[in-house]
LOBALUM-88670 format. One line per 4 residues: number of its first residue (from 1); for each residue x, y, z of N, C-alpha, C, CB. Coordinates in steps of 0.001 Angstrom, whole numbers, m for minus. Atoms other than C-alpha are relative to their C-alpha. Glycine has a CB too. Layout:
N
NUM> X/Y/Z/X/Y/Z/X/Y/Z/X/Y/Z  ...
END
This chain:
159
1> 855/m1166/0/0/0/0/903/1232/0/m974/m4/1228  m1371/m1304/649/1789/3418/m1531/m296/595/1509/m432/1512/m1885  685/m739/m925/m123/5133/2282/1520/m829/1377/m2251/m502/106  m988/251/m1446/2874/3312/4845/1059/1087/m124/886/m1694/110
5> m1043/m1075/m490/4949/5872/6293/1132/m726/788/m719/1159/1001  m1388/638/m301/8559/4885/6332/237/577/1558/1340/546/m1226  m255/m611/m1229/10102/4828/9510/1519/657/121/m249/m1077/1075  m868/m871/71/12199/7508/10312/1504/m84/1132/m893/1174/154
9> m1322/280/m1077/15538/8093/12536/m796/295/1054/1539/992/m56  1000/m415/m1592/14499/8226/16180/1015/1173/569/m166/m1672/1527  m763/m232/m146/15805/10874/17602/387/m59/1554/9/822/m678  m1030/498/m768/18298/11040/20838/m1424/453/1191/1904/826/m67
13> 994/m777/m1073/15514/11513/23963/929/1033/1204/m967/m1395/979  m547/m531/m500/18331/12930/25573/86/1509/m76/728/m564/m130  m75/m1424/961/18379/16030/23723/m1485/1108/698/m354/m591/m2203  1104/m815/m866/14942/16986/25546/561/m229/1717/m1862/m803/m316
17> m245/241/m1238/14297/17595/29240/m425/m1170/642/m384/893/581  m52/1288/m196/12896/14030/28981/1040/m1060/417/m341/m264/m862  m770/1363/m366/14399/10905/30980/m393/m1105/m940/m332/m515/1525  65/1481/776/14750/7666/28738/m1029/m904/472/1336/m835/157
21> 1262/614/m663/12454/5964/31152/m1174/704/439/346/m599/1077  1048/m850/673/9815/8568/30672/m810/m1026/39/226/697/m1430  801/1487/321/6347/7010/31040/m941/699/m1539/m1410/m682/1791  802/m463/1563/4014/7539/27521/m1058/m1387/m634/1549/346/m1478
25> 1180/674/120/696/5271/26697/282/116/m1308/m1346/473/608  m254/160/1328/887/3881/23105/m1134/m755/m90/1333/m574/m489  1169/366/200/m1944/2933/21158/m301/m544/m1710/m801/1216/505  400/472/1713/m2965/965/17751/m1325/531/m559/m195/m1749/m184
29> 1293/55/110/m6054/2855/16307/203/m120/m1890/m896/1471/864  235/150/1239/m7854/2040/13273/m700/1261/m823/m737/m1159/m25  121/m1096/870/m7766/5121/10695/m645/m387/m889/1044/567/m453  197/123/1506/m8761/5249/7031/790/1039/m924/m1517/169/m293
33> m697/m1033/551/m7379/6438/4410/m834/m369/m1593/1925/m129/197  730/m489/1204/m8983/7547/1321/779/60/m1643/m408/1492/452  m1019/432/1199/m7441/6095/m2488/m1059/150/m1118/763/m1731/102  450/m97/1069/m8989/6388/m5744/m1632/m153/127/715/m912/m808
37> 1663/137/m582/m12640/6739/m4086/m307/m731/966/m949/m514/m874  671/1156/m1114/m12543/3755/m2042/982/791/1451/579/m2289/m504  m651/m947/m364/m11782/4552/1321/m44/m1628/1035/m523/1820/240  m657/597/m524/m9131/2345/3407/447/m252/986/398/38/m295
41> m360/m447/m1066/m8614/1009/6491/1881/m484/484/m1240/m551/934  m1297/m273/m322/m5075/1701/7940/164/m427/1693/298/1635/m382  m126/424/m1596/m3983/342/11696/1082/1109/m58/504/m1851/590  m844/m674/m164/m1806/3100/13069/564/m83/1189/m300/960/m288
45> 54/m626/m1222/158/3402/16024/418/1413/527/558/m722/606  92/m1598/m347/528/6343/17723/82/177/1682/m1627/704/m625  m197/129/m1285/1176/7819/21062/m1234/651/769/1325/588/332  1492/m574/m961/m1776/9091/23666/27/757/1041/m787/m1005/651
49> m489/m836/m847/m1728/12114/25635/m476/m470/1235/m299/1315/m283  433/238/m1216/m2382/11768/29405/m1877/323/m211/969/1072/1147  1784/m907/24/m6248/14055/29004/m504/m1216/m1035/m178/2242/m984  971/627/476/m7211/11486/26890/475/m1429/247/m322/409/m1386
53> 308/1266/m507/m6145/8436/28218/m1087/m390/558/709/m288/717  830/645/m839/m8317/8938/31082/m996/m402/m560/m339/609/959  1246/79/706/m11244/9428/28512/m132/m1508/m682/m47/1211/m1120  m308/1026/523/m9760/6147/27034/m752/m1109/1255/1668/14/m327
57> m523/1390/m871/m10063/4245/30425/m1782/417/886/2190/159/1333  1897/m164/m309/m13991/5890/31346/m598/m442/m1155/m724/1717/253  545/1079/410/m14765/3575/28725/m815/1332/m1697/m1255/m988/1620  963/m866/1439/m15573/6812/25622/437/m767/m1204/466/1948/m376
61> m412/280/1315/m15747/5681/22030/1118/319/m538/m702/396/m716  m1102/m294/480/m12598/5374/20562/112/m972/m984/1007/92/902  m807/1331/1157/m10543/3738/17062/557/m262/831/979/153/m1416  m851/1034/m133/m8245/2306/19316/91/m1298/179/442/195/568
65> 509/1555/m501/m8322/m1469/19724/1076/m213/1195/150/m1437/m1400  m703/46/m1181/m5469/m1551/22001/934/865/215/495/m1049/174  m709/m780/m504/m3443/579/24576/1235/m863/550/m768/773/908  m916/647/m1038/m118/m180/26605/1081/1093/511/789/m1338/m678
69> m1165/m751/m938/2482/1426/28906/1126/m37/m546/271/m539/1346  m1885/194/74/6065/1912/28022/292/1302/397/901/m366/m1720  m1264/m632/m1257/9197/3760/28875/m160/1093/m1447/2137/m1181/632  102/m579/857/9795/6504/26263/966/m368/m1138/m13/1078/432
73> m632/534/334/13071/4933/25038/m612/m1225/m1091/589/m161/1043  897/2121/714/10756/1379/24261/m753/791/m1009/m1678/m1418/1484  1363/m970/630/8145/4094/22708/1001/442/m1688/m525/2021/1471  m630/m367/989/10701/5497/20184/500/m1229/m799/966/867/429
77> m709/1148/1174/12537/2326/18900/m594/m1185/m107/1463/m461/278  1375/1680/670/9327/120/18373/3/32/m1020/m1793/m153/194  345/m382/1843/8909/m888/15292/m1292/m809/m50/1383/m723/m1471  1740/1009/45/5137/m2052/14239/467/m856/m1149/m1895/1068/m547
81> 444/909/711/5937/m4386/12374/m60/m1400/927/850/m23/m1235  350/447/m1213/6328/m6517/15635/m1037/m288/708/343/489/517  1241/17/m407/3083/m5800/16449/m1314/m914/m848/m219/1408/42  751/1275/815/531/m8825/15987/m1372/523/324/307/m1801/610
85> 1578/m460/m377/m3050/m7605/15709/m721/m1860/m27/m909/1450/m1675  799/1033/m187/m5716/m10354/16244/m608/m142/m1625/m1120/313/1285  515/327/834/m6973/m10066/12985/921/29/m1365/m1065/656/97  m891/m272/775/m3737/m9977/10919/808/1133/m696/m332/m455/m524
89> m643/m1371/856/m3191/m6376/10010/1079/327/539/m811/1341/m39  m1432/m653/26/m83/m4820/9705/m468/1458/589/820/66/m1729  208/m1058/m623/166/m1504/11753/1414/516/m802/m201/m96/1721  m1120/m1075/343/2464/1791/10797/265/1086/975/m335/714/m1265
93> 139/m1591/m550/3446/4950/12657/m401/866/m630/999/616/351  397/m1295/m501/1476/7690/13186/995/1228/m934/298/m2/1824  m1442/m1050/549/3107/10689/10987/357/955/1072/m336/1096/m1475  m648/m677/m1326/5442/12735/12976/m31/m795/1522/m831/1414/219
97> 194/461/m1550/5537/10252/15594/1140/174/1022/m296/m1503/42  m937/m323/m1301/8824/10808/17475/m544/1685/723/1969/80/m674  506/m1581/m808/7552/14738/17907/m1451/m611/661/m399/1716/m1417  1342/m106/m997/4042/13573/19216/407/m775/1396/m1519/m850/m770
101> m444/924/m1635/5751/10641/21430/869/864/872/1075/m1594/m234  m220/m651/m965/7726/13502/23045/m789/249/965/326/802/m305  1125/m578/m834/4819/15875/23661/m863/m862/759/m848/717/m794  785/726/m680/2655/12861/24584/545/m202/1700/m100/m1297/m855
105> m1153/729/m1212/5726/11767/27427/m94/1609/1043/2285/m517/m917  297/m1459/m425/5452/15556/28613/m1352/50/994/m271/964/m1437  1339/m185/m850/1902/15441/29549/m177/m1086/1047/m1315/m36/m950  m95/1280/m1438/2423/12267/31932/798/747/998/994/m1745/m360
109> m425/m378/m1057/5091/14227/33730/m1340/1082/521/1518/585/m245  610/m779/m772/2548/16904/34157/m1051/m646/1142/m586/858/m886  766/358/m576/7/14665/35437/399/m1520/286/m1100/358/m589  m775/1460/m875/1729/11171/36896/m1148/m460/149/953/72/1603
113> 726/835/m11/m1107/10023/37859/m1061/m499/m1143/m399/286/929  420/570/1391/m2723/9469/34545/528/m1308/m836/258/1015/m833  m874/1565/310/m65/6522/34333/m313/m828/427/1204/m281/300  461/1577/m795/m1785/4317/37054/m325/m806/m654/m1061/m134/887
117> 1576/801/62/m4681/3386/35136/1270/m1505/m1515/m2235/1796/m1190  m1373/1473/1147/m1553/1209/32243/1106/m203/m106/227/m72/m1383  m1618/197/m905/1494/621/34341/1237/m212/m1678/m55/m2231/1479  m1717/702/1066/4913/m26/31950/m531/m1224/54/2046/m11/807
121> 204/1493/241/4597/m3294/30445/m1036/m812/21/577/m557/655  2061/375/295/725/m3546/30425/m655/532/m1287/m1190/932/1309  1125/m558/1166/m1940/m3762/28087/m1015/m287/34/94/m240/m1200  1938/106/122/m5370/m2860/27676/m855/m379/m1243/m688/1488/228
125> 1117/168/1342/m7924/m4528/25308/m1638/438/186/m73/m1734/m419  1459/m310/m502/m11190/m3474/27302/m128/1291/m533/m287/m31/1648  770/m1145/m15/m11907/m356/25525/m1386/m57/m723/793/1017/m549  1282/m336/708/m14716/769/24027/100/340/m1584/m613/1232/728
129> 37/105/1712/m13869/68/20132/m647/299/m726/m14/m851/m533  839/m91/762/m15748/1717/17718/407/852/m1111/m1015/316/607  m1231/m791/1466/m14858/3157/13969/m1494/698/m459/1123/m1532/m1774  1267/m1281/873/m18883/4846/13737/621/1100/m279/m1407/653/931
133> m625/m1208/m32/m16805/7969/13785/1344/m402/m761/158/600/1522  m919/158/328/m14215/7539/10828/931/931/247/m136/m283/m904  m833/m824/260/m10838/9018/11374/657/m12/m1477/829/m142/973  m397/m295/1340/m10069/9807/7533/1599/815/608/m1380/1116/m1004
137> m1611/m274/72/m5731/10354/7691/m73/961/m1134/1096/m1429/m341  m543/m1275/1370/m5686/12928/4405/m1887/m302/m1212/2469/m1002/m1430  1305/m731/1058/m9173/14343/3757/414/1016/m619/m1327/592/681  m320/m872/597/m9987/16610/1552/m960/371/m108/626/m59/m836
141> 1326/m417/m17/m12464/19147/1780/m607/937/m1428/m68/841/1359  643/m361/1170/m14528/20109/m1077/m727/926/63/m616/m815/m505  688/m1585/212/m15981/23771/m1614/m476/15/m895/692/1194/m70  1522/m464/1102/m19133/24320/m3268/m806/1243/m50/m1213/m881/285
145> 1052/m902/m4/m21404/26965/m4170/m794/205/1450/m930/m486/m1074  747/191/m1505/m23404/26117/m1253/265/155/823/m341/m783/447  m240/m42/m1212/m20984/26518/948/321/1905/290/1301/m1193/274  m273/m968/m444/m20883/30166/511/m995/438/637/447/672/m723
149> 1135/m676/m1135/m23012/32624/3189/m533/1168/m271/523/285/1353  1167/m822/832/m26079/34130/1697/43/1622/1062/m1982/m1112/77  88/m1284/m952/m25462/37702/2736/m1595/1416/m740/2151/887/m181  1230/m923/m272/m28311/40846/2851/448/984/m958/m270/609/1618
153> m2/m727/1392/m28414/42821/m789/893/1462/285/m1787/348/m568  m463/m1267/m61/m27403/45611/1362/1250/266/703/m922/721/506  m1142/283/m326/m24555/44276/3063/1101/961/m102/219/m958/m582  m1313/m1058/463/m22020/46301/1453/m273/1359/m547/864/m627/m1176
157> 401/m1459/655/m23798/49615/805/m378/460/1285/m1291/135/m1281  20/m1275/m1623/m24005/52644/3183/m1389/738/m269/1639/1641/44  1632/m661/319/m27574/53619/3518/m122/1192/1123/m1514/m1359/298
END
């Protein structure tokens, strides 16, 4: 599929005010992606900020099928192809994923306890799975007539 995003250099976590063992919630959700009309589904992983873990773990609709804990180090030099889904798909990174797995690793220090709920080296399959709500990876929005806003004849005249 021409849509996999090569994986890139990781870069040094040292270089931020991040520790290597940094905690950061990683997650496989199921995207789409949109090809010659038909529209495709893509497994991605990707990293998960703290504010929406919790939303992850109060059970809200989400693409993800599964979450897990790691270090930030483990987070950067995963490679999905490692990763065995239950139903055979191949997963990719997330574009820009070393910059989001920073910022993601960031928002755990702010809030530590947002790490309880998927310790390092755990994983969650109990969420609440659902793709009613497609995430489309590279829409494209289409402007019509219609979408312009019927303004008042007098709009632009000084009465």
């Amino acid at each position: 599929m021409s849509s996999v995003i090569p994986p890139a250099t990781i870069p040094q976590a040292t270089s931020t005010d991040l520790a290597p063992h940094s905690y950061v919630l990683m997650g496989v959700a199921t995207c789409y992606v949109r090809q010659e009309g038909e529209t495709l589904a893509v497994e991605v992983v990707e990293p998960i900020p703290s504010a929406y873990s919790e939303t992850l773990i109060q059970g809200a609709p989400t693409a993800y099928r599964q979450i897990w804990g790691s270090t930030l180090e483990a987070a950067l030099a995963f490679d999905p192809v490692s990763l065995t889904l239950d139903d055979g798909a191949k997963a990719q990174r997330c574009a820009d994923f070393e910059q989001r797995t920073l910022a993601a690793a960031r928002t755990y220090q702010n809030r530590p306890q947002a790490a309880a709920a998927v310790p390092v080296g755990t994983c969650r399959q109990d969420l609440n799975y659902s793709t009613a709500h497609k995430r489309i990876l590279n829409p494209k929005n289409k402007v019509s007539r219609n979408d312009n806003v019927k303004q008042h004849k007098y709009t632009h005249e000084v009465l």
